[in-house]
Steps between C-alpha positions, in 0.01 A plus 500: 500500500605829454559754677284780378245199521540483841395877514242489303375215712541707809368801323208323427447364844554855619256644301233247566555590895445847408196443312394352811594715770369786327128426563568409834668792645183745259216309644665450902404744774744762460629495807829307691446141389432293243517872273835615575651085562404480130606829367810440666529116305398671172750779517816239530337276157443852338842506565575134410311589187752777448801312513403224327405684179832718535702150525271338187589848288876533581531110380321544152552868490439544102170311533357631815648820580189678596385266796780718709289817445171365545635283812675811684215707453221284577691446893530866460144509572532225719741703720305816466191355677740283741715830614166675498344299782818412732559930480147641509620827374217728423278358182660174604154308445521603124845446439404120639183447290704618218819278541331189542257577287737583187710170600223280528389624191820442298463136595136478398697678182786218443272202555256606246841643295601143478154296505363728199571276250299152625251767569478669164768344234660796509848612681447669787818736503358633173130567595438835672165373636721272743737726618206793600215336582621398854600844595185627298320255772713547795515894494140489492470244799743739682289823437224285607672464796674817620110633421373259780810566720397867475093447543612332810401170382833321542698538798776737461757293734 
């Protein structure tokens, strides 16, 4: 086996924790607990995620060069709403909703990147429709939410 199969198998892995976790931490009572136990497991695969896609891009650099760019800026986000909610600065809550958001987002983004072919016949890094319509979906969701935050329907923390 090699190894930049080995990281794409731990990529993979990664990413299917992520996919996971994500749900769980958005639909848990936002308060110390099962909320911040799993935002604190899905900020170390965000940055699993990371590093794995940096290792796969540096081995077969000519082919797939742009996973680095998409992989340090999708934990960007996942930092953002990490450093967000350990600092509480002042607009902290949005900083949070927007990190995670935007990183859980760019996975919805690569998995249906890479699945858009068995789901359409055609290639995924060449359809615009699968690289927008998560964040087309997701920004929405989030508006949804920083609406309910503010109408004092969700807790604010």
């Amino acid at each position: 086996m090699t190894l930049i199969r080995l990281f794409l198998i731990a990529h993979i892995a990664l990413g299917t924790a992520g996919l996971i976790l994500g749900p769980i931490a958005m639909t848990a009572r936002k308060h110390q607990g099962l909320h911040t136990k799993v935002g604190e497991a899905y900020h170390w695969v965000m940055l699993g995620i990371c590093l794995s896609a940096a290792a796969m891009a540096a081995l077969d650099w000519s082919r797939i060069w742009w996973f680095l760019p998409i992989a340090v800026g999708s934990y960007a986000f996942a930092l953002l709403g990490y450093v967000a909610a350990k600092r509480r600065w002042t607009g902290w809550l949005r900083a949070h909703l927007t990190g995670q958001g935007g990183s859980y987002i760019a996975m919805v983004t690569a998995l249906l990147v890479v699945n858009w072919h068995s789901l359409t016949g055609q290639l995924g890094t060449r359809s615009p429709l699968a690289w927008a319509l998560p964040t087309v979906v997701g920004t929405v969701i989030l508006q949804w939410v920083r609406r309910e935050i503010a109408a004092g329907r969700r807790p604010r923390y």
